[in-house]
Structure formats: C-alpha cells, structure tokens
N, C-alpha and C positions, 0 to 999 in steps of 0.2 A: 453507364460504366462508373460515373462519379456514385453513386448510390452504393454500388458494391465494392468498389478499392478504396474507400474513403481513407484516411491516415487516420483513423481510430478503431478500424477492425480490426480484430487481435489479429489474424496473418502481418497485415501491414506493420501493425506496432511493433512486432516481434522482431521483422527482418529490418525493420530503421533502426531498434533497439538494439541491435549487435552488432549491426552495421556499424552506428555512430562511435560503440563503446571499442571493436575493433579497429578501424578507420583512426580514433584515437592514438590509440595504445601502438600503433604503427607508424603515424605520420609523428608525430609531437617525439620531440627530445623530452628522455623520462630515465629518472638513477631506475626506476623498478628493473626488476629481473626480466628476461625472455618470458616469453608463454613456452607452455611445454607441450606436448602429445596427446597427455590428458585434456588438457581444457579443449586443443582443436576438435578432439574426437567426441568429445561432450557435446561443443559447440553445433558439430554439422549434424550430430543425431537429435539433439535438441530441436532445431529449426527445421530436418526435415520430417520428423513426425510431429510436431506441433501445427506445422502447417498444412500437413495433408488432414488431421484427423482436425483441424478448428475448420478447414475449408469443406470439408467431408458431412461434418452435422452444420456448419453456418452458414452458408449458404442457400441465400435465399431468391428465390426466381423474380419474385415481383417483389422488394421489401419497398415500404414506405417510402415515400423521397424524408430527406432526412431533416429539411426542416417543416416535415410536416406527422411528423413521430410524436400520438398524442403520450399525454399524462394523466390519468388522474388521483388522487388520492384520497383519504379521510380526514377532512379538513377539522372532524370534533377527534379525532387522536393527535393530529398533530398541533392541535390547543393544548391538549392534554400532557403530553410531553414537552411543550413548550412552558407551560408553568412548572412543570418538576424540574424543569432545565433552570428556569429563571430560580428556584430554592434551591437546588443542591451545588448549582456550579460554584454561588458563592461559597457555600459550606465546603465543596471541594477544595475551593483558593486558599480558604481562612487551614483547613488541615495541611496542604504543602506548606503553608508560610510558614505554621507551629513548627513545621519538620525542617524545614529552611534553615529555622534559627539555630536546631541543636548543631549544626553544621558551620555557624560561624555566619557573621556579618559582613565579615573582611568583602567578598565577592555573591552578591547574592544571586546571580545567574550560573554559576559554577557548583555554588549550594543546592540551586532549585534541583543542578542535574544529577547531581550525585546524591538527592534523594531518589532523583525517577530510575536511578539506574539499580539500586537497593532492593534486591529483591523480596526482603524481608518485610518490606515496608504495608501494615494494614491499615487504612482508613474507614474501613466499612463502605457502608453501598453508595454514600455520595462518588467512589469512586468509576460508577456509573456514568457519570455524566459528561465523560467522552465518548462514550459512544450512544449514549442520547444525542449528546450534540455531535456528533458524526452524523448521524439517521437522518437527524432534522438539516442537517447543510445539504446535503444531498439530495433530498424531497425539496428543499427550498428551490435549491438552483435548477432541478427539474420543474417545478411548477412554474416557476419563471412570475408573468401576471397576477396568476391566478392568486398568490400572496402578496400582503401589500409590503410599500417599500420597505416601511418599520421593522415590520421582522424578518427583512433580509438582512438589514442592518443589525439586529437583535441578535439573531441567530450565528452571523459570521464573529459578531464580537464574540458572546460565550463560549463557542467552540476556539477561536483563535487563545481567547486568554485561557482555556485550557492547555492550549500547548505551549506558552508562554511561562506556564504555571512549573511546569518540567522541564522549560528549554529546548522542545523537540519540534527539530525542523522538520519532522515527519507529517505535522498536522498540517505545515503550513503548504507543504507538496503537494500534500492530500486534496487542499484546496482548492490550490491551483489547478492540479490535472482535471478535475471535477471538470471546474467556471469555464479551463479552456476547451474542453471536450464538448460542453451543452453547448457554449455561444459559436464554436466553432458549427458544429451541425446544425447551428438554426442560422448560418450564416452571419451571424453578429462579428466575425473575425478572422481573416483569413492568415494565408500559412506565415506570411511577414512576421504578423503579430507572436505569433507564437514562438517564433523563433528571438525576435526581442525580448517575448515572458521567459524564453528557458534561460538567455542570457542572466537577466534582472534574477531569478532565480540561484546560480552560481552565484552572483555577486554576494546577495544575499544571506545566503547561507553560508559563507565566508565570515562574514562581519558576524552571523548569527553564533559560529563555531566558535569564534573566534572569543565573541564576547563571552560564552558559558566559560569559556579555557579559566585558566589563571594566568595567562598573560593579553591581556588587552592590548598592549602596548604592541604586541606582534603585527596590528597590521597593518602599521605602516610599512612591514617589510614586506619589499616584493617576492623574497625566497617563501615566506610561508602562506601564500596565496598559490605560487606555483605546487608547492609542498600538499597544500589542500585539497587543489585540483586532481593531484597523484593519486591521493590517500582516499579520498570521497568518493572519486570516479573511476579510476583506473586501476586501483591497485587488486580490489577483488578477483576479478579472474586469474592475475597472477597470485594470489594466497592460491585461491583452491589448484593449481597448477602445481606449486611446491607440499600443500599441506600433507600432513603424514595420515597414512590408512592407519585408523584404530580398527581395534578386532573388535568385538565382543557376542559373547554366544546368545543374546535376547533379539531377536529378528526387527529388525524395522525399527531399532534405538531410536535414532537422530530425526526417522523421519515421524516416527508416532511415538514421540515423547511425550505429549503431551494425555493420548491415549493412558502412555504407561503410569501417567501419573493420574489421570481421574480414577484410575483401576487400583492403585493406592487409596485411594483416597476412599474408595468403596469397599474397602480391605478385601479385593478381590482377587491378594495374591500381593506378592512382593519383587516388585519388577525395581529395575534399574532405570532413574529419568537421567536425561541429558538436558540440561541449561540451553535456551534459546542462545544468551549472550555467550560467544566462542570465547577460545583463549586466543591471544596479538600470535602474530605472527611477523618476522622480519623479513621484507622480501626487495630489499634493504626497509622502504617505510614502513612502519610499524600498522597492521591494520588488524582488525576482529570479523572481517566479513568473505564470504566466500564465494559466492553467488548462490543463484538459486539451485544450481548442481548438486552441491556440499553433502546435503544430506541424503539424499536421493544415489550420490555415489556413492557414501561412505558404505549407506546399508545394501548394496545391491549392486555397487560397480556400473560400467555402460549400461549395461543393460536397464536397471534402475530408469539411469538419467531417460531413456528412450522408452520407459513404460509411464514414466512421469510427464515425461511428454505429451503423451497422448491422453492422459489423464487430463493436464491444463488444457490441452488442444479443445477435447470433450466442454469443461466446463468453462471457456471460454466461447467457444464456438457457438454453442445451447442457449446460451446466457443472448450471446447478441445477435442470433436468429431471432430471440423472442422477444428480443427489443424494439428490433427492425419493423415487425410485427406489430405492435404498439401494446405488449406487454408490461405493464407499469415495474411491475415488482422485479421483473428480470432488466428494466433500466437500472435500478437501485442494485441490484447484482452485479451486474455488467459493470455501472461503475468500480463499483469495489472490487473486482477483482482485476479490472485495468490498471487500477493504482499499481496494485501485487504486480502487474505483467512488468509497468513501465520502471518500476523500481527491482527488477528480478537479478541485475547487473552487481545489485547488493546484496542478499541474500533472500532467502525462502523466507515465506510470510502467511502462506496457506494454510499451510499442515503445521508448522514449527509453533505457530498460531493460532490454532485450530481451535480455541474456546473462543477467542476473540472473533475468531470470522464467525461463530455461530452465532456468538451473542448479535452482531452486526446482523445478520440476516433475520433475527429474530424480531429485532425492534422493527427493522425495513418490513417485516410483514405485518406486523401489526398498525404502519402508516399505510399500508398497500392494500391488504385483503377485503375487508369491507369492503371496500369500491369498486373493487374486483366481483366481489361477487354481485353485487349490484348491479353491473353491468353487463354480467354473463345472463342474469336471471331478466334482463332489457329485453337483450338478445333475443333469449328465448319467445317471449312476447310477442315480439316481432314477428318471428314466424312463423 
C-alpha cells in the first residue's frame, strides 16, 4: 500500500496540496477577502477529475518498491553538458551583472530582480544555462552514487548561482522539492524531515523576498512576515476568486499564448499574445498570481478548469506509472512537472510555459535516451 499512496503520487500531492492551501486560508486570521463560488467550484472539479483521470492511467499493479526504482543515464552527455555548464554559466553571471549595474548600485538584489522580471531583456544563448543546469540537477540527484560527490556539489552551485543571478526563489524550490522527493523514496528521510524543509523554506524565502525588496530593513517587522505569508501563499486563490472575466474573440488567449506567439513569430498570422506576468490585483494585499485555474477559466469557464484537469491528471499520472516502472526519462519528467503540480496554488507553469517545459524535456532526453535505448536493445538480447 506504501508503494502506491506514497505522498509524492500526483493524486496524493494534489489533495495535500489544497488541503494545506485551504486548511490555511480557513483556520489563520488573514485582512484577505472571502473565497467566493468560483474558486470552490473550480476547486472540487479540479481535484475530482484530476484524481480520477491521474489514478485511471497511474496506477500501477506491481510498481517497483520505491527505493528500489532504477536510473540510468549517458554519463558521456552528461560530461558534455556539464562543461557547457561550467563556460556559459559564468558568461550568464558576468551578462546579468552588466544588466545589474544599468539599474543602480544602491541595492543589487532588487537590481538583479528587476532585470529578470524585464521582459525585453536578450543575452543570447548563454541564457541557456538554467535549464542546462536544471537537466543536469535533476539527473544528478537521480543518479545519486553513480556521480561522484564533486559534481554534486559543482552542479548544485551553478544551478543555485543561477537563481541567485535573478533573485528567483523559484530555483531554489525547485531544488528542494527535487532532493526531497528522491531521498524521501529511497528512504533517506522521512515525513518529519520534510515538514522541517517546508518550514526552513517559508523562512527562507521571506528573508530571500525580503532582501530583493527595497526595504531590507523590513524584516525585522513581525507585520511583514505575516504580510508575506498572506501574499506568497494564500492570497492567490482569493485573486482568481475576485479577478475580472476578460473577453476576447482568439480562442484559448491565456492559455496557448505562448502558441499564439511562436505563430507570430513564424508569421503564420497575427494573433493576440497575453504576458505570462498578470496585472496586481487588490484583494486587499496586493498580488499578480491566480492559481493554476486563471487561465484555463478565463478561456473556457468551469468547464475549461475540468478539461484541464484531466489533461494534468493524464500527463501526470503517465509520467509516474513510468517512473514506478523504472523508466529513466519519465523520472526526469515526473519531476518537473511535480514541481508545476506542488507550486499550482500559484499560478499555471505548463502551457503559460510552454517553450520552457519543452526546452526542459529536450535536454532531459538527450541525458536519457542513449541509455534507454541501450538497454531496450539488452533486453532484447536477452530474449
């Protein structure tokens, strides 16, 4: 039974995942507004077609005991991108620090962010090298042994000073949920621990917020910790509760924006893109995030939310059948898009995203596939 309810199968995560965020928002004194009609009705169609359709294809009869889920990968690719990693990440740093400066001295963590938030902003392709160094953290903490300690420690610094490089506690999350997911299923840590990491985590990204801000000096106050707490965790489902229905006559805006703009880009027409980063919203604290609903209602109402549902349900559910199974490449999958799942309380990241995940899976196959097929071509051998 532990094999199949583990607390990292998307079913589980989903219903802890809204559990906690609702449980929240209910018990704690909080200035935010009420939830309203929409988010409940969101909420219960969200969770119950996600969990019929992740339980429907993931579900697996016999899966692997969970610390015994192998890995393998292409140890001469991941050299390979380990040295493009070691050349560009610098040349990544040394480009935000140039872009840093045009921004002022005064605060250079407030600087760093207010370049990464610029959408205008081009560096060329060193700006690759987070998601090289995403690919390679993730094979890393998968292989566990099998790499030696150096470039676990090699690998976690370039990727961390990437996100350091922008001020985005996204990488640092990223990390996190990874390291606790692998050591949690190979028994290296149990639920205590994790419950300590999420702690240490809030803290962290408090002090992290805090210090990109332009006022440092804020946290010593106890109001703007509780203020943080509102804002970071809690207040999204009340935005998308209050935000306003836009119209617009291009099918599927918000949620294949990014579609609409490769199709620009191909001059395959003149379509309308919508901005991943929203506009604030005051519900009294001021936030930009909606949940993962946002876009999926905006174009398509409940209904939407409940086809999208089944959508994540699908490609989470797929992903970690084929995990359980000791499918390398759908590990490297599986991760990424449990980060999306466990961060979902904040906004969309799949589709709103949608170059970025492909680029991610791209590299992950080219760490994955060789040795994949090496070992289908064993297989066969065999018998």
């Amino acid at each position: 039974m532990q094999n199949k309810f583990n607390i990292f199968s998307p079913w589980t995560v989903n219903l802890l995942h809204w559990g906690l965020i609702v449980l929240l928002l209910l018990v704690l004194p909080t200035t935010l507004w009420p939830l309203t009609q929409r988010f409940w009705i969101s909420l219960c169609l969200w969770i119950f077609f996600f969990s019929i359709s992740s339980l429907l294809v993931g579900w697996r009869e016999t899966p692997l005991p969970l610390t015994d889920v192998p890995f393998t990968f292409n140890q001469v690719v991941y050299n390979i991108f380990l040295c493009v990693s070691i050349v560009i990440t610098p040349l990544y740093l040394y480009e935000m620090y140039k872009l840093t400066l045009d921004y002022g001295l005064d605060n250079m963590m407030y600087s760093a962010r207010m370049v990464a938030l610029d959408q205008d902003t081009k560096i060329g392709i060193v700006r690759y090298s987070i998601l090289i160094n995403q690919a390679l953290f993730v094979t890393t903490v998968f292989a566990g042994k099998q790499i030696s300690w150096w470039k676990h420690v090699l690998v976690t610094i370039l990727y961390a000073s990437c996100g350091l490089a922008i001020m985005e506690k996204g990488v640092f999350i990223f990390m996190g949920i990874i390291a606790v997911m692998v050591y949690y299923m190979r028994g290296m840590i149990r639920v205590r621990h994790i419950i300590v990491v999420g702690l240490l985590f809030i803290m962290s990204s408090f002090i992290f917020t805090i210090a990109r801000s332009d006022d440092f000096e804020s946290i010593k106050d106890k109001s703007s910790f509780s203020e943080f707490f509102e804002v970071y965790l809690l207040a999204s489902p009340v935005a998308y509760s209050y935000m306003s229905e836009e119209t617009s006559n291009q099918w599927g805006v918000n949620t294949f924006s990014q579609f609409y703009m490769l199709a620009n880009k191909l001059h395959a027409g003149q379509y309308e893109e919508r901005k991943k980063l929203q506009e604030f919203i005051d519900v009294p604290l001021m936030t930009n995030t909606y949940t993962v609903f946002q876009p999926f209602y905006l174009d398509f109402g409940q209904w939407g939310v409940a086809i999208f549902a089944i959508i994540y349900g699908i490609l989470l559910g797929l992903s970690y059948r084929s995990f359980r199974g000791g499918n390398s490449y759908a590990a490297l999958l599986y991760a990424y898009l449990l980060v999306m799942l466990c961060t979902q309380f904040h906004q969309e990241e799949i589709f709103t995203s949608f170059i970025r995940t492909m680029q991610y899976c791209f590299f992950a196959f080219l760490l994955i596939i060789p040795s994949s097929q090496i070992k289908e071509k064993h297989h066969e051998t065999n018998d």
